[in-house]
C-alpha positions in Angstrom: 0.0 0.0 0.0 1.1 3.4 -1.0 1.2 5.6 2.2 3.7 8.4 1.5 3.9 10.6 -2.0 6.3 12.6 -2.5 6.3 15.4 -5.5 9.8 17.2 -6.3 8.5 20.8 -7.7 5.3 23.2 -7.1 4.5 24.4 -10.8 1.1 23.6 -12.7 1.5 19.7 -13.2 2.4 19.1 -9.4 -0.6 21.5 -8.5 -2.7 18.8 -10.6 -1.3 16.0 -9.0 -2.2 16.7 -5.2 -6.0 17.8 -6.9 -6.3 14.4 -8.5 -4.8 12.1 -5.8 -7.6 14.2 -3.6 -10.3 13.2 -5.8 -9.5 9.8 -5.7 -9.7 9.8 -2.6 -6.0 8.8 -1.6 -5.4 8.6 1.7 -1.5 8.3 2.6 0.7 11.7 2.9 1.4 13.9 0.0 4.5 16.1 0.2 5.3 18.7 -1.9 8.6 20.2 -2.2 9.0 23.3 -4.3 12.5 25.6 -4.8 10.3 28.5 -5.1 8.4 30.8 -2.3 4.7 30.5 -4.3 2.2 27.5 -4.1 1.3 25.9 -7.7 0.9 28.8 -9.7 -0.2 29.0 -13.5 2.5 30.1 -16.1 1.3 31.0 -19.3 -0.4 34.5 -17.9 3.3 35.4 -16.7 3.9 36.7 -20.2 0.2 38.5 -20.4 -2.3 39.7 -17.9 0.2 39.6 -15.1 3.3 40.8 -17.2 0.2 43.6 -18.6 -0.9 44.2 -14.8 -4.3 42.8 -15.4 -3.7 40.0 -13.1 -3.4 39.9 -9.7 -0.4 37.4 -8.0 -3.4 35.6 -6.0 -5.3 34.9 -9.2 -2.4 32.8 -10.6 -2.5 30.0 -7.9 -4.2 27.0 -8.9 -6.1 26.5 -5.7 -5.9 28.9 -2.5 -3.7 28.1 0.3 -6.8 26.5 2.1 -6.6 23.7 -0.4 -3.4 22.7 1.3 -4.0 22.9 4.7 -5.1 19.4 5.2 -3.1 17.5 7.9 -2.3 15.0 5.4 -0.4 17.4 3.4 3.0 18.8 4.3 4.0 21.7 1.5 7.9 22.4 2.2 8.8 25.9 -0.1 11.6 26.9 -1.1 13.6 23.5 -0.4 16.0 22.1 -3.3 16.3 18.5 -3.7 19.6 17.8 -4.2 19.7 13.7 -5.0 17.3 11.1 -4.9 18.4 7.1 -3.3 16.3 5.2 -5.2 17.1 1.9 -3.0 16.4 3.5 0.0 13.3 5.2 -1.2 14.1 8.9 0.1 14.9 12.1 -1.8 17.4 14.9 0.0 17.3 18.4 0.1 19.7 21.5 -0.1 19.6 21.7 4.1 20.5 17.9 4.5 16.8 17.1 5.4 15.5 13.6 4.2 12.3 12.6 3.2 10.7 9.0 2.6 9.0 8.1 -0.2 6.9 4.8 -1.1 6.4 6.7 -4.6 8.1 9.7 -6.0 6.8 11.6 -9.2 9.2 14.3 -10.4 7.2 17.5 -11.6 10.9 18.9 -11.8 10.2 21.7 -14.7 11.8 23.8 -16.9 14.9 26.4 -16.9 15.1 28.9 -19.3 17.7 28.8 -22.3 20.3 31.5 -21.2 22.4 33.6 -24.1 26.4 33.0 -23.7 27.3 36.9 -24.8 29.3 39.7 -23.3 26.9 41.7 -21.2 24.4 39.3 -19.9 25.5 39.8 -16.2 23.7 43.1 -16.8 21.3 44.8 -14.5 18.3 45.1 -16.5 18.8 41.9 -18.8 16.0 39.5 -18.0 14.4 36.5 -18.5 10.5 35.3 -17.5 9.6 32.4 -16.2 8.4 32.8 -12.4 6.2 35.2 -10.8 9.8 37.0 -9.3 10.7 37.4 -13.1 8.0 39.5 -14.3 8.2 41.6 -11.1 11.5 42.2 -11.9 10.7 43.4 -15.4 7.3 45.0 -14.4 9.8 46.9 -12.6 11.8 48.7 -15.3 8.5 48.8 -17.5 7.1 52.7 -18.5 5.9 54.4 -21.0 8.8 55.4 -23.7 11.1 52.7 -22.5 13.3 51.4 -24.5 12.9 47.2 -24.8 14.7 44.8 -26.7 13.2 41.8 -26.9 15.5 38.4 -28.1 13.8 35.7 -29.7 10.3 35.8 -31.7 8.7 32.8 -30.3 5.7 32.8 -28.0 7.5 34.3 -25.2 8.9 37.2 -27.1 5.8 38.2 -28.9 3.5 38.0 -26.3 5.7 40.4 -24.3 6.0 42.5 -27.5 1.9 43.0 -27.8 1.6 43.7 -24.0 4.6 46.2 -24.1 3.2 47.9 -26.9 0.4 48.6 -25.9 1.6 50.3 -22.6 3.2 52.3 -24.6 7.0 50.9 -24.6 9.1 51.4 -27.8 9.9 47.9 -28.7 12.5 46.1 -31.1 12.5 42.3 -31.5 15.8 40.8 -32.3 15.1 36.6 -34.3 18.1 34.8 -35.3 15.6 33.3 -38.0 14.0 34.4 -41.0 10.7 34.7 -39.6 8.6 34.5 -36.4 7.6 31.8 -34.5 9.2 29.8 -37.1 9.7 26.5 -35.0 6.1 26.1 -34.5 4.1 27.7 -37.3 3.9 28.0 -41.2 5.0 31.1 -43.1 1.5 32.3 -43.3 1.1 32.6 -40.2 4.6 33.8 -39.3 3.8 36.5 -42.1 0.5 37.6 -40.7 1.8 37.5 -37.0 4.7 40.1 -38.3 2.4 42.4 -40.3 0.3 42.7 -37.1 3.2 43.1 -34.9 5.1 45.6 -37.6 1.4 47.6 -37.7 1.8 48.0 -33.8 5.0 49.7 -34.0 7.3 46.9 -33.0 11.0 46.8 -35.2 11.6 43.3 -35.8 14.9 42.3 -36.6 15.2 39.0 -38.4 17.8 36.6 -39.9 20.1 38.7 -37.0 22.0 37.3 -34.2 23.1 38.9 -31.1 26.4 39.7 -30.0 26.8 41.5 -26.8 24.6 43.3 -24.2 26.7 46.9 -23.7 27.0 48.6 -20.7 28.4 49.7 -17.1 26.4 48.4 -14.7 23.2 48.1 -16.3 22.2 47.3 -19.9 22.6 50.8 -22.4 22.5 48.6 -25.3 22.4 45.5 -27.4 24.9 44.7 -30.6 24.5 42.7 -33.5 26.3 40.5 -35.5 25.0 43.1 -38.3 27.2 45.8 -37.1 24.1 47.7 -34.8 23.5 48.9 -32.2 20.0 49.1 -30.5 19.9 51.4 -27.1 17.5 49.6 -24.2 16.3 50.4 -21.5 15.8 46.9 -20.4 15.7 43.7 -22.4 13.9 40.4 -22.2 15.6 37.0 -23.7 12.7 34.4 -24.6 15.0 31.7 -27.0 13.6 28.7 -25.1 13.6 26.4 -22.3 15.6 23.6 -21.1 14.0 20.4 -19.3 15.6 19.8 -15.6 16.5 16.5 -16.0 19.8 16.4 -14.0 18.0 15.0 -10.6 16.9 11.8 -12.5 19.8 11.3 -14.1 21.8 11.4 -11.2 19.5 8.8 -9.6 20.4 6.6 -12.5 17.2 7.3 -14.2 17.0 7.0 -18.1 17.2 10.9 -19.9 16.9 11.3 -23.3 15.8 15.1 -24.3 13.5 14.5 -20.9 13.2 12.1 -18.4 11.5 8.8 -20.1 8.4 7.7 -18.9 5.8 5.4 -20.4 2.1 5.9 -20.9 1.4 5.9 -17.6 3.9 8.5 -16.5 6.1 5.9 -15.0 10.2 5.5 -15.7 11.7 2.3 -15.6 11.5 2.6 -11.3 8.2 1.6 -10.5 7.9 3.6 -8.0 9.4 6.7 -9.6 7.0 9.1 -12.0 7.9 12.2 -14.2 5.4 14.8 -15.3 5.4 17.8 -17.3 8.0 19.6 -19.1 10.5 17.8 -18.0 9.5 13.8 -19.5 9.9 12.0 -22.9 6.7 10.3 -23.1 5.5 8.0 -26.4 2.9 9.8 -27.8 0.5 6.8 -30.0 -1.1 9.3 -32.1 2.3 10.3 -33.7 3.7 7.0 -33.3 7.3 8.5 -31.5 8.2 9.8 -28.1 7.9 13.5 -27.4 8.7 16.3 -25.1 5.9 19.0 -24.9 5.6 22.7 -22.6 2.5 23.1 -22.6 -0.4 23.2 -20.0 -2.2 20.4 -21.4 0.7 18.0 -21.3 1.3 19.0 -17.7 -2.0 18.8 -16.4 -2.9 15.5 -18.4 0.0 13.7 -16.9 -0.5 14.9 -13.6 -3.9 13.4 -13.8 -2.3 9.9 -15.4 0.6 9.7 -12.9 -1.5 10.2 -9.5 -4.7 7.7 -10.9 -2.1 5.1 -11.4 -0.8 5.9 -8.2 -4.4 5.4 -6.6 -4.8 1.9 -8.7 -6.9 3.3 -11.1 -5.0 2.3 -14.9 -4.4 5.5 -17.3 -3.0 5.6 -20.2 -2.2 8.9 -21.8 -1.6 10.0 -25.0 -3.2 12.7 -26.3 -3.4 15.4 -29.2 -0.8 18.0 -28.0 -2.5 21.8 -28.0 -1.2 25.3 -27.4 -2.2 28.3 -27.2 -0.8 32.2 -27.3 -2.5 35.8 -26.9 -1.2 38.6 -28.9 -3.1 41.7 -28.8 -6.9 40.8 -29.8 -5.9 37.5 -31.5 -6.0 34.1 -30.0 -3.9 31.4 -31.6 -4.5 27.9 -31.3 -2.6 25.3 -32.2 -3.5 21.4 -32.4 -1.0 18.7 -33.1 2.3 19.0 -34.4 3.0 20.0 -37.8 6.6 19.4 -38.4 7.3 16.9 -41.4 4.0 18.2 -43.4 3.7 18.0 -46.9 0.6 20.1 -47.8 -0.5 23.2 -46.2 -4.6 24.1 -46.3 -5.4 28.7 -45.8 -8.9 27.9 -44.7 -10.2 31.4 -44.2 -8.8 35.0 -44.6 -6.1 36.3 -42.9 -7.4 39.6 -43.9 -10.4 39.1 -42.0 -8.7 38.3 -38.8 -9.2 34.7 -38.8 -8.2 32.1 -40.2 -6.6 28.8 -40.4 -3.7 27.1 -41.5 -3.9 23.1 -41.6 -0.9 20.8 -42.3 -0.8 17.5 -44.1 1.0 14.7 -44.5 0.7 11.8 -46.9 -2.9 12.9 -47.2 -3.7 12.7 -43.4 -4.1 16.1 -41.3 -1.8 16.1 -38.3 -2.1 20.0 -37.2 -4.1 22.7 -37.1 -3.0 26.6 -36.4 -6.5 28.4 -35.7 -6.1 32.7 -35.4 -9.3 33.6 -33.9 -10.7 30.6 -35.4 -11.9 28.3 -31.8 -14.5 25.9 -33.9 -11.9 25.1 -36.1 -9.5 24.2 -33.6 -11.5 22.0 -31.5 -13.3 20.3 -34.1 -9.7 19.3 -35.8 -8.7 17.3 -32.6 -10.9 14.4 -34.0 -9.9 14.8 -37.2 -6.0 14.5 -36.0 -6.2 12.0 -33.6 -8.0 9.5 -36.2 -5.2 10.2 -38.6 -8.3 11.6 -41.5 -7.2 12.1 -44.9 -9.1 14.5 -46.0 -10.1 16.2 -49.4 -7.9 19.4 -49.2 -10.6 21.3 -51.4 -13.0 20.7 -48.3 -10.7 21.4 -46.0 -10.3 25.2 -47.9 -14.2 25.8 -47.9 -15.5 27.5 -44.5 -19.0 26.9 -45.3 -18.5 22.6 -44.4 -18.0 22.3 -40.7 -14.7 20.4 -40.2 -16.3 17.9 -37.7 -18.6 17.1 -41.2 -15.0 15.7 -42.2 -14.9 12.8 -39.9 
């Protein structure tokens, strides 16, 4: 009988995991150890409401501190685990403190993907991932500021539209031809630019940086163009990095995440990982992948503490996304890389539209701009691997769920 969990980390999927092993009822102790000073908080409004002040702190939290306060809970804050013993079932943290486990899931996270150039020691170079990061930039943020923002992913471009619209001059500085070109095709990468260039925000593309300049603080940023861009402050958003070093100390298998199975379980039984941080096999696409996104977290939080209870899960699921930039809402379904054929249902003109990727005939992803209907009614369509007529596909009038 399982009478202790343990979860390393306190972001969204380990939130998830204490709700779910609730509401199965489980009745052993649940620990949760988290390196940062906040309960379970969400992340994707870091880099809009709460980055645009819209948001309080206290509306971030997955559940209210009163959610916690349950004698069967023990929440330990701002604690690092340093190792894991696997054969003697106990993890350790920074202050030499030892905690039993009968199972352990690892909700270990992300890091952000740091630039190796002169300069980034600056005062006033940041990066955003917790609640402390955007008060840190919140900080420096006024009208007629100067920002440069590196990297035109979802990160950077969401903090480009809330900038703008306080009123910040912004410049965005992508190593790459286009924006957001890792996840989406060049007609959506052309119509996020337009709207971004019609706000007022200088991107840069196909140009990499060289240096952060400055004293103390950050004056400026160089590129490998020969200019130079004066900030006031500057926000690097080039990726993240899965935290995988605890498992692999342990002896746990890493490869570009810790590997789990469709359960959420590695090749411990009594060890789960969850989140950003695993290599799961994913049947839909037939391989393994590693997703950041909400969805994955939560959805495997929910699969690793049912199986925990005894109840058998199996996950594997369409993989979704979402970002906010100014008044559009993009949604993305699947994963389009390796597509063949490319579907403009809509006009981008209008302000929505979408943008569905084939392969050998079968849809595998769907990017939706203001488009919600399409984007949930292509789930089905993706996770029964459809082939679909592409002239039908094109015409708004048939509903895609008519597809199936």
């Amino acid at each position: 009988m399982t009478t202790t969990v343990v979860i390393v980390g306190a972001g969204h999927a380990a939130g998830q995991a204490i709700a779910t092993l609730k509401q199965n009822e489980f009745a052993g102790r649940i620990v949760l150890v988290g390196d940062e000073s906040y309960l379970p908080y969400q992340r994707p409004p870091l880099s809009k409401k709460f980055l645009a002040g819209e948001m309080p702190a206290e509306r971030l939290y997955l559940k209210p501190a009163s959610f916690y306060a349950d004698d069967r809970i023990d929440v330990c804050l701002d604690t690092r685990v340093d190792s894991i013993d696997r054969e003697a079932h106990t993890i350790r943290t920074a202050e030499r403190t030892e905690l039993v486990y009968d199972k352990l899931i690892l909700a270990v996270g992300s890091r952000v993907r740091k630039v190796p150039v002169p300069g980034s020691e600056l005062a006033g170079v940041h990066y955003l991932r917790s609640i402390a990061d955007v008060e840190r930039i919140r900080a420096g943020m006024s009208k007629g500021k100067r920002l440069v923002i590196i990297g035109a992913g979802y990160i950077g471009l969401e903090v480009a539209a809330v900038c703008r619209q306080l009123g910040l001059d912004v410049t965005v500085i992508e190593m790459t031809d286009r924006v957001m070109s890792r996840v989406v095709s060049p007609n959506v990468s052309d119509f996020y630019q337009l709207e971004h260039t019609n706000r007022g925000v200088e991107l840069l593309l196909s140009t990499e940086l060289t240096a952060f300049q400055g004293k103390k603080r950050v004056k400026s940023v160089a590129t490998d163009n020969a200019q130079t861009i004066p900030a006031d402050l500057v926000v690097v958003g080039i990726g993240i990095l899965p935290n995988t070093e605890l498992a692999e100390a342990a002896g746990l298998r890493v490869d570009d995440g810790i590997v789990v199975n469709d359960q959420c379980q590695t090749a411990d039984p009594d060890v789960y990982a969850i989140g950003d941080c695993t290599s799961h096999p994913n049947s839909i696409y037939g391989r393994r992948l590693r997703l950041e996104s909400v969805h994955n977290a939560l959805e495997q939080a929910k699969t690793a503490a049912s199986n925990i209870c005894g109840i058998e899960t199996h996950y594997s699921d369409v993989p979704w996304f979402w970002s906010d930039q100014y008044d559009l809402k993009l949604q993305i379904a699947g994963l389009s890389q390796g597509y063949d054929a490319v579907v403009l249902r809509g006009d981008p003109a209008g302000r929505s539209f979408a943008c569905l990727y084939l392969k050998g005939g079968s849809l595998i992803a769907v990017d939706a701009v203001n488009a919600p209907r399409d984007f949930m009614q292509s789930k089905a369509l993706i996770a029964d691997h459809a082939v679909c007529d592409m002239e039908q596909l094109a015409d708004v009038g048939i509903a895609l769920k008519d597809l199936e």
